[in-house]
N, C-alpha and C positions, 0 to 999 in steps of 0.2 A: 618757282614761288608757290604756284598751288600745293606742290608737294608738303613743301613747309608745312604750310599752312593744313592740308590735310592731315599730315603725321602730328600737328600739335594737337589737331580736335580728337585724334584719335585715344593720344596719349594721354589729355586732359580728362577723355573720358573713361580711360580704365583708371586712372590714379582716383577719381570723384565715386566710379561703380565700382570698383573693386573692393572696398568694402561696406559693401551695403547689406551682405549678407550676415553682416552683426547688428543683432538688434540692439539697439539704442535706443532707454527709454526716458523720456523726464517726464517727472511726477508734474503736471501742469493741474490736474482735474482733481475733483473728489471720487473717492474709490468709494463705490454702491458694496453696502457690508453682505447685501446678498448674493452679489455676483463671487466675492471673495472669499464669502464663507463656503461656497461649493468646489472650488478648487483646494482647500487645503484639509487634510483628512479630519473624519469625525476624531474630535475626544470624548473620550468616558468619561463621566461623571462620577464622581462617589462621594456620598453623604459620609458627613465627619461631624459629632458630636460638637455642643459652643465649644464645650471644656478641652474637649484639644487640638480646635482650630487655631492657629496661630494669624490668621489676620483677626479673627473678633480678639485676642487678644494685644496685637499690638493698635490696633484702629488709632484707640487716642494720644499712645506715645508718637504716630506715626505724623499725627494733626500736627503734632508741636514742632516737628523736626525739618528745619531749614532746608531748601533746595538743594546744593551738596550733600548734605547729608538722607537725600532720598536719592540722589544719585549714585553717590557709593555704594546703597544694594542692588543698584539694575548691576547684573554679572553681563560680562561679555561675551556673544555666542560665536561660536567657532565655527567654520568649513574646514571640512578636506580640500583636498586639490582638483582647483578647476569646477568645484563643487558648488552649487547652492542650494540646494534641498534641506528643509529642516530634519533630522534625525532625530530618534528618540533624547539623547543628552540634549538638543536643544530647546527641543518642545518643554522639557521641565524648565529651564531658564525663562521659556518665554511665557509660561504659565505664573511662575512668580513676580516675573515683571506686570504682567498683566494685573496681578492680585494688588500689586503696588500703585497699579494706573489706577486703579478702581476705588485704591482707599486714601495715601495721605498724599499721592500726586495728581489728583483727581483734579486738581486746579492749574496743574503744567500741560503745556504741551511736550510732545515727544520729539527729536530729531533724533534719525537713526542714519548713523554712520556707515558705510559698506567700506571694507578696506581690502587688499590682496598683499599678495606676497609680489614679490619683482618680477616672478615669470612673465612673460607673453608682453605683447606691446601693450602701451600706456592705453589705447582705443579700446582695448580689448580688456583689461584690468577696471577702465571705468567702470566699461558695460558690466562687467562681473562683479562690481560692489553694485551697481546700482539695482543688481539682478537680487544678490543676498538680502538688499536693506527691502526690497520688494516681498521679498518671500517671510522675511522676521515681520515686515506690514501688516502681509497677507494673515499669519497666524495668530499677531493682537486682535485684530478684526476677528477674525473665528473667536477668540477670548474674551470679548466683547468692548473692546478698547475702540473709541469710535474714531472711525478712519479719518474726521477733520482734525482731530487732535495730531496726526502723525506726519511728519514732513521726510523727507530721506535727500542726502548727499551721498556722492559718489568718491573718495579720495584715490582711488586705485590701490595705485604703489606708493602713492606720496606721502603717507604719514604710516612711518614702518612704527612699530612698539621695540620693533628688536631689529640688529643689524649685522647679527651672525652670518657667516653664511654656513649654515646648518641645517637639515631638514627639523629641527625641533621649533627654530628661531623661524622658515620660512611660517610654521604651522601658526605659530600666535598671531602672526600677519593677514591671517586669513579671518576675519572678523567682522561681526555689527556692533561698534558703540552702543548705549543710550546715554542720549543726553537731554535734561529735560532746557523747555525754555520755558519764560516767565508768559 
């Protein structure tokens, strides 16, 4: 009977510790924009004339334009595989999205999606949307998008865009939504 009883505590305890070595994280707290902005690389800045800035020029078309339709221009940022690091292609999507937070969504809040492709267990897919939608966070905050406004969901594998089984179709899988709320 001890034995039992021994080999179940034993068992219980690798099944509960055996994955602790993936971090898992949920956004409970407010993220301090100066702790956030030193881990995500500087951006350069460049001065651009009003006359060919495109937010002074759409500012007031952007006031008039209904939720949906501010959401239709946040673009969806993509990973590689097993990846979450913002790359050059994304940092421009999240620079635009940011210009958008700042002008005619300036009164939404943000929720940002993490999503993966079907690799790896469901645990480990969480933690890797929850890890992307961290890191596209992280880079609004550097853009000056204020970290109360942004909340993050983790879906994994569970809301594919595509159902291929293709390395083209895994790739669209790998993604952050934006979705504004009211």
């Amino acid at each position: 009977m001890k034995s039992i009883v021994l080999s179940s505590v034993v068992v219980a305890l690798l099944v509960f510790g055996g994955c602790s070595s993936k971090d898992v994280a949920v956004d409970t707290e407010k993220t301090e924009t100066t702790s956030s902005a030193e881990e995500v690389k500087a951006v350069e800045t460049e001065t651009i004339a009003a006359e060919e800035s495109v937010v002074n020029s759409d500012t007031n078309s952007l006031a008039n334009m209904s939720m949906s339709d501010i959401e239709s221009k946040l673009s969806t940022v993509y990973f590689g595989f097993d990846k979450f690091s913002i790359d050059s292609d994304a940092q421009v999507q999240i620079t635009k999205a940011a210009e958008l937070g700042k002008t005619g969504a300036a009164a939404y809040n943000v929720k940002l999606e993490g999503n993966c492709d079907e690799w790896g267990s469901d645990e480990y897919n969480f933690a890797l949307g929850l890890k992307r939608a961290s890191a596209v966070k992280k880079a609004l905050i550097a853009e000056g998008i204020d970290g109360s406004r942004i909340s993050m969901v983790s879906y994994g594998e569970s809301n594919p865009t595509c159902a291929d089984k293709t390395q083209d179709c895994y790739s669209k899988n790998r993604r952050v939504d934006f979705k504004l709320l009211p």
